[in-house]
C-alpha positions as CSV (number, residue, x, y, z in Angstrom):
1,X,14.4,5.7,30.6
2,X,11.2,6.3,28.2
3,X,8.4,4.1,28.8
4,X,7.5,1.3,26.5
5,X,4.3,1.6,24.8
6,X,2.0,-0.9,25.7
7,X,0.1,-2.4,22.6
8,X,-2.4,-5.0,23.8
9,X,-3.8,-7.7,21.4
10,X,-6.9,-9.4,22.5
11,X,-8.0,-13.0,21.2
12,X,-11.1,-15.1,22.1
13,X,-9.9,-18.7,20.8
14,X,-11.2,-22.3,20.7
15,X,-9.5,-25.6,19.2
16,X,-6.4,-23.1,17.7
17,X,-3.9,-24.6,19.0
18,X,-2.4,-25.8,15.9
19,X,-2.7,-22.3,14.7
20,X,-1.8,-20.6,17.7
21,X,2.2,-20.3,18.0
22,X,2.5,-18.3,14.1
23,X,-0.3,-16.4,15.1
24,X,1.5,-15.4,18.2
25,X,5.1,-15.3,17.1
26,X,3.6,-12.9,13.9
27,X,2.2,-10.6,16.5
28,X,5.1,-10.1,18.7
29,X,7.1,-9.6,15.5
30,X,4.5,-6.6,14.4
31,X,5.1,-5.2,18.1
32,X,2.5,-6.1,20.3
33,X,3.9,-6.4,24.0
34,X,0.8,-8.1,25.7
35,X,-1.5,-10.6,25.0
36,X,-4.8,-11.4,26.3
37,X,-6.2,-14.9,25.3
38,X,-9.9,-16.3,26.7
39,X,-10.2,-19.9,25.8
40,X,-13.8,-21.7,25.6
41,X,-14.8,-25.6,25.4
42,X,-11.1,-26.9,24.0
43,X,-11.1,-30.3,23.2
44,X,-7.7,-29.9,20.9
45,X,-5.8,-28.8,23.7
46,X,-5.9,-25.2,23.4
47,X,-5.8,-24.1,27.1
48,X,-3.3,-26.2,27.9
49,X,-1.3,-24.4,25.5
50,X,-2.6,-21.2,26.3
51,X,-1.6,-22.1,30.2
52,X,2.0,-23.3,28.9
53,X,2.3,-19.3,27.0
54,X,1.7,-17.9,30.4
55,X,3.4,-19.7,32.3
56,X,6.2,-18.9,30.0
57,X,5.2,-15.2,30.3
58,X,4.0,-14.7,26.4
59,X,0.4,-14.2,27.4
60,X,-1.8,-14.0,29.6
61,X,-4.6,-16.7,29.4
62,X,-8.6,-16.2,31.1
63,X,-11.0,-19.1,31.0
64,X,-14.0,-17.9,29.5
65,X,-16.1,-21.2,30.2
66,X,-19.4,-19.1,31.1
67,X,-22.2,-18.7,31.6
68,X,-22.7,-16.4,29.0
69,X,-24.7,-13.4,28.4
70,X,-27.1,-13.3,25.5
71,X,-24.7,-11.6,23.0
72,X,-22.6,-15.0,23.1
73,X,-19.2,-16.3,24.2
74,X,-17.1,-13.7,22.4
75,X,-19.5,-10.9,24.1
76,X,-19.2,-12.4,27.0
77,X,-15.4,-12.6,26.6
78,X,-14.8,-9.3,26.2
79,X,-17.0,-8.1,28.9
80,X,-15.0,-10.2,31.3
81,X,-11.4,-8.4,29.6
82,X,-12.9,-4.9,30.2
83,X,-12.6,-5.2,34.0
84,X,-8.9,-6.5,33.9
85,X,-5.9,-4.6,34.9
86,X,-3.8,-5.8,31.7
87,X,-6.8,-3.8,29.6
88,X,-6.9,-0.8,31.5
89,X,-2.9,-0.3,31.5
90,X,-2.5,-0.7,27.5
91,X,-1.9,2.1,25.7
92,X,-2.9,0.4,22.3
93,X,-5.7,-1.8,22.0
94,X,-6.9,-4.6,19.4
95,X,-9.1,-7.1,19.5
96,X,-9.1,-9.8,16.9
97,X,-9.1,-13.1,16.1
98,X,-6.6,-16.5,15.5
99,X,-7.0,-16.0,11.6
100,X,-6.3,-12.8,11.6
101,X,-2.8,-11.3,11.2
102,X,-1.6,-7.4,11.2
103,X,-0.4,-6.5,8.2
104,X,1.7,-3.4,8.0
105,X,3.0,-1.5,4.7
106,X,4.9,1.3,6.0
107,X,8.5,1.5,7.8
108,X,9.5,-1.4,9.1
109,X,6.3,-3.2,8.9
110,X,5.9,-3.0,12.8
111,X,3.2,-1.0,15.0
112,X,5.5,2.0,15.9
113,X,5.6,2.3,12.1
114,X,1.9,2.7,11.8
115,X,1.7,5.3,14.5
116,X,4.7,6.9,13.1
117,X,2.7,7.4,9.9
118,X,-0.3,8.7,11.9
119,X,0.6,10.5,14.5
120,X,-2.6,12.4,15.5
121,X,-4.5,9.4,15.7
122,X,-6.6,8.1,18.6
123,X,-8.0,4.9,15.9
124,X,-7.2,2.9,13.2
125,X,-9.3,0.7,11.1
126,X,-7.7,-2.6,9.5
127,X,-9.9,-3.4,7.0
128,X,-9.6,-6.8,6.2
129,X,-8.7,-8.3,2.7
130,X,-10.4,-11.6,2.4
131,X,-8.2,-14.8,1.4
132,X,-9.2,-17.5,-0.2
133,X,-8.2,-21.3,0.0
134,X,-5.9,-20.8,-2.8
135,X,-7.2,-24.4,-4.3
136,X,-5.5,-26.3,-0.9
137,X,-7.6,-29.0,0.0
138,X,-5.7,-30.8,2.8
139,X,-5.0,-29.7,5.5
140,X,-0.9,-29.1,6.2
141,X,0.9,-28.3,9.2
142,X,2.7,-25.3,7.7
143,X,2.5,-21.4,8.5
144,X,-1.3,-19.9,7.3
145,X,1.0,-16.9,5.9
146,X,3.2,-19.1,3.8
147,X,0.2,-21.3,2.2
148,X,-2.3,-19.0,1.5
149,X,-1.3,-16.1,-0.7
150,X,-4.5,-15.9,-2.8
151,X,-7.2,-13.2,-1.6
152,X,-9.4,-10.5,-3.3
153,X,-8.6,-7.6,-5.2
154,X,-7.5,-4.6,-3.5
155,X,-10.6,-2.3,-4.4
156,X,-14.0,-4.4,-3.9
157,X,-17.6,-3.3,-4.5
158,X,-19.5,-6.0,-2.4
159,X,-19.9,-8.3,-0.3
160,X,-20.2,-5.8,2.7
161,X,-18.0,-8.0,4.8
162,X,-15.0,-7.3,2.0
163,X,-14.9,-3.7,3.8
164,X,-15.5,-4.9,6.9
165,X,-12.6,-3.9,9.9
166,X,-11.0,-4.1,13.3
167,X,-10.0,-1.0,15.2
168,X,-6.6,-0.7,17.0
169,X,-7.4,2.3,19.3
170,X,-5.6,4.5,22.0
171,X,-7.1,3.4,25.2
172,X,-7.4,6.9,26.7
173,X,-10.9,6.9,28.0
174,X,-12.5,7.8,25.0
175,X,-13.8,4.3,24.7
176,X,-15.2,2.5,27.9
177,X,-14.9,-0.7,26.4
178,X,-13.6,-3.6,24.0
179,X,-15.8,-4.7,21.0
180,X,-15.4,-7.4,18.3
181,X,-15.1,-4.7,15.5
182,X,-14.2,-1.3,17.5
183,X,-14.5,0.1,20.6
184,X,-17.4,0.4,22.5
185,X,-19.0,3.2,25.0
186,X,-18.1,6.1,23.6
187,X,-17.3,9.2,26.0
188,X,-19.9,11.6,24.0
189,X,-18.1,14.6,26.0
190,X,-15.0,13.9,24.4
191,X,-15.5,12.6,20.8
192,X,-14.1,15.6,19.3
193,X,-11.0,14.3,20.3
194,X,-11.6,11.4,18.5
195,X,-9.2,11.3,15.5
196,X,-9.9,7.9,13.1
197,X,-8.0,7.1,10.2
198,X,-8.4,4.2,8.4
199,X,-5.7,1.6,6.5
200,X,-4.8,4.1,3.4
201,X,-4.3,7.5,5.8
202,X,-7.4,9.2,4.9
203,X,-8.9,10.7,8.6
204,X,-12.1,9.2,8.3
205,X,-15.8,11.5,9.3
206,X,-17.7,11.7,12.2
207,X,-20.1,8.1,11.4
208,X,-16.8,6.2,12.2
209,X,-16.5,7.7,16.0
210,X,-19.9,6.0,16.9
211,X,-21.2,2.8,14.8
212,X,-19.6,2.3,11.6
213,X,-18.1,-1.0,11.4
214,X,-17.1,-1.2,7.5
215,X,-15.0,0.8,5.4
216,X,-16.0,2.7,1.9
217,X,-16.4,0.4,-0.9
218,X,-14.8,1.0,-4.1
219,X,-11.4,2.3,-2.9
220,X,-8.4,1.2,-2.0
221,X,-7.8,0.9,2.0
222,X,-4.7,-0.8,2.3
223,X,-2.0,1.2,1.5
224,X,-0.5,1.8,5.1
225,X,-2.1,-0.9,6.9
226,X,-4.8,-4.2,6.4
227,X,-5.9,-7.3,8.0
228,X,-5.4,-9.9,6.2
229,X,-8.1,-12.4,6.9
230,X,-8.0,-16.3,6.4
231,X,-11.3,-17.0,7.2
232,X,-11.2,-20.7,5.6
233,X,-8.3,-21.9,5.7
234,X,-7.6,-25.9,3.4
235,X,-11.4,-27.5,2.3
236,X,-10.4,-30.1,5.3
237,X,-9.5,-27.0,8.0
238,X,-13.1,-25.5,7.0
239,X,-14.8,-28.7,7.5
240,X,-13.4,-28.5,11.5
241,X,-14.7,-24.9,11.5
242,X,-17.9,-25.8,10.4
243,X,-18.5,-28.1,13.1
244,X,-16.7,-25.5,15.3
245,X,-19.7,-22.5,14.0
246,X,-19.7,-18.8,14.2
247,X,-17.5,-16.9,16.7
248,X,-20.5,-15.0,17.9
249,X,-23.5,-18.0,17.2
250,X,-21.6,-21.4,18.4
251,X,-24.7,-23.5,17.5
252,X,-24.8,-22.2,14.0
253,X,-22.7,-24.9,11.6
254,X,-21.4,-23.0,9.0
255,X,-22.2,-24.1,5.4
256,X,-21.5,-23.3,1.4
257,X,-22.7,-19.7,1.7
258,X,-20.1,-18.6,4.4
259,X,-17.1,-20.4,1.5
260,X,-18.9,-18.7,-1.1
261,X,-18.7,-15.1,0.4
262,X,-15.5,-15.9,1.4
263,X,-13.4,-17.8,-1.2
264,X,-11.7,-14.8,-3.5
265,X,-8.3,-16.1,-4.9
266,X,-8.1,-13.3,-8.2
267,X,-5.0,-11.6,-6.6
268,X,-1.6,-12.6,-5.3
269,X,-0.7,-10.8,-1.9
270,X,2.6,-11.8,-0.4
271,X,3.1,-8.8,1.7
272,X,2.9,-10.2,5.0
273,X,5.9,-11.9,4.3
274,X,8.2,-9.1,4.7
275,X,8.0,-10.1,8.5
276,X,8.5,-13.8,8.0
277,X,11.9,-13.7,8.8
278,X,11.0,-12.2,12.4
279,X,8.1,-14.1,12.6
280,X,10.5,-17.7,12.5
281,X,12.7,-16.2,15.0
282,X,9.7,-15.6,17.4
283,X,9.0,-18.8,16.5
284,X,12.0,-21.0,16.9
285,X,12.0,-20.6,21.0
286,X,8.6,-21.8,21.2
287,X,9.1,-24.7,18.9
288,X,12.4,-25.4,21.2
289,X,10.0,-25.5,23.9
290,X,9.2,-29.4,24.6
291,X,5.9,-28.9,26.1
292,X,4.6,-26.3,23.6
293,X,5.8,-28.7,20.9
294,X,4.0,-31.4,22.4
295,X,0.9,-29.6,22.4
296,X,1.6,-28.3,18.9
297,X,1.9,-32.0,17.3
298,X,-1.6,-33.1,19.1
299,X,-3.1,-30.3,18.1
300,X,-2.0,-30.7,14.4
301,X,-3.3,-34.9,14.8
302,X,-6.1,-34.5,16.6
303,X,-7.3,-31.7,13.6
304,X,-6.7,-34.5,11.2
305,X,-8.1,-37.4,13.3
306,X,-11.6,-34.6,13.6
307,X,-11.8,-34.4,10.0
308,X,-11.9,-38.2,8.9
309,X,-14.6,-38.7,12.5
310,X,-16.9,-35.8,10.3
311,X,-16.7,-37.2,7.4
312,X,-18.7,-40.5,8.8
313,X,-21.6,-37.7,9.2
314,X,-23.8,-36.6,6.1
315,X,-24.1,-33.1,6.8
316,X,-20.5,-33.1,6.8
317,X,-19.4,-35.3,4.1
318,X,-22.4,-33.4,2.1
319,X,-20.4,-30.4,2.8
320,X,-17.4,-31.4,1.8
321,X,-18.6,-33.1,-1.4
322,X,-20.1,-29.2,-2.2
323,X,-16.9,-27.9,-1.6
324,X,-14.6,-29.4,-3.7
325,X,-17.3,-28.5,-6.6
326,X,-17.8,-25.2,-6.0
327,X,-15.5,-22.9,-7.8
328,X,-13.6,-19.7,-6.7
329,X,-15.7,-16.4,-6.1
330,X,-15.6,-14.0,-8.8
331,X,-15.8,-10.0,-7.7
332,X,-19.0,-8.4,-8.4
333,X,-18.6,-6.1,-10.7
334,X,-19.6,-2.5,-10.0
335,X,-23.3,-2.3,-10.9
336,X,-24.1,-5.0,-9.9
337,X,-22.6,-4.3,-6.3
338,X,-24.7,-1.1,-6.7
339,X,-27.9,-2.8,-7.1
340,X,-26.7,-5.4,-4.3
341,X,-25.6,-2.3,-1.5
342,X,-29.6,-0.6,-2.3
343,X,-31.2,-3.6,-1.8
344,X,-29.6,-4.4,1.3
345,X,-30.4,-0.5,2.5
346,X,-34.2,-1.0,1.5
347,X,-34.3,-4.1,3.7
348,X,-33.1,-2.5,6.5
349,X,-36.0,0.1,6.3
């Protein structure tokens, strides 16, 4: 009997759980066949989901409750996955995050299909495609897939984060270890055999093997493959994440300028869809589960109950009073990104 390819997702979560059980039935519908979760501070009831999946045998779930090294918790994380036997048997490898889902154009829509359409390659780079809050303002207990359909156009000239991606990569020893946007340590011997290709099929130059982290502006990048990337979520969910702060900076409360950069809604994208009808089968048995379910419906009230407690805070409500008067982003247009991408280069000098 041939041996099934291991494709290993890797997620570093905390207060999810509401979020948790599409993100996971999506992934198993796109053909992932492990999961590694690291949890952190949940107060929503997260790891107790997260021990539920693996006790089930979804997942498999790793406290990461620290201390943690200067690069932060999802550093820290990922450090901690390098040295476990579930990372060093995948085949596949890719490490992302709860609001991000694999989005597949080609075949059936599943990662066999990707590899299928690029078969010499070692990586692949999903460049994200930004969605906004399609105008949602409360917070509903419905899939993030279904609700939020708005995102930018397909060819973007700025912000640098439009072109920014996460690497699925064959874990052949190339790469010593797992990083938030590609793999880390690079074998220098053997980077010749280092094939990347990125979301449209184009093999990609020798920059990419090392240190890039973004794709080219200006161009399409999603024709085989994207991310698509919900980094806000209703004005009530972003409110919660704001209080949350960054994946890598904890202590930093996001604010207006993270919606701002964020919040494209110009284009309808309805793509991922084409696996919704997998994705609710996934789903079904762990909605049938009582515990899971259990957890689920706290999760969803005690997001809601979170909300109303920040409003009673200034910075919070002042936040939310910004929000809902800020418009939707507009793309820059293509001379002006220009002037934007050189500035950024002479500050970096």
């Amino acid at each position: 009997m041939e041996n099934k390819v291991k494709f290993l997702a890797v997620l570093t979560v905390r207060n999810e759980a509401a979020f948790l059980l599409e993100w996971l039935a999506h992934h198993q519908a796109v053909g992932f066949t492990d999961f590694l979760v690291l949890s952190n501070d949940c107060d929503d009831g997260t790891d107790a989901m997260l021990d539920r999946l693996a006790e089930l045998g979804h997942i498999t779930h790793i406290r990461n409750d620290g201390p943690y090294d200067k690069g932060g918790i999802q550093f820290t994380g990922l450090k901690r996955a390098d040295k476990l036997d579930i990372v060093r048997e995948a085949d596949w490898i890719l490490a992302f995050d709860v609001d991000e889902f694999v989005n597949i154009h080609t075949g059936d829509h599943t990662l066999p299909a990707l590899l299928s359409a690029l078969p010499d390659a070692t990586a692949i780079t999903l460049t994200w495609r930004l969605f906004g809050s399609s105008d949602i303002a409360r917070y509903e207990d419905r899939p993030v897939t279904e609700q939020f359909t708005r995102a930018a156009p397909e060819v973007m000239h700025w912000p640098w984060r439009s072109a920014m991606f996460k690497t699925l990569y064959k874990n052949n020893g190339l790469y010593g270890k797992i990083g938030v946007h590609r793999p880390r340590q690079p074998d220098k011997a053997r980077l010749d055999e280092a094939q990347w290709y990125d979301g449209e099929g184009r093999l990609l130059e020798e920059q990419f093997k090392t240190r890039r982290i973004f794709s080219n502006y200006g161009q399409p990048n999603y024709g085989l493959v994207q991310l698509n990337h919900y980094p806000l979520g209703s004005l009530e969910s972003f409110v919660v994440k704001a209080a949350r702060g960054r994946a890598v900076h904890s202590d930093h409360m996001l604010d207006v300028d993270y919606w701002v950069e964020r919040n494209y809604n110009t284009d309808i994208d309805t793509s991922v869809q084409a696996l919704a009808p997998e994705m609710q089968a996934r789903l079904a048995p762990l909605r049938a589960d009582i515990t899971l379910e259990q957890l689920h419906h706290d999760a969803v009230e005690w997001r809601r109950a979170k909300f109303l407690k920040l409003l009673e805070e200034e910075p919070y409500r002042a936040l939310f009073g910004r929000l809902l008067q800020t418009p939707p982003t507009r793309p820059v247009a293509p001379e002006m990104a220009m002037l934007m991408r050189k500035s950024a280069l002479k500050g970096k000098k």
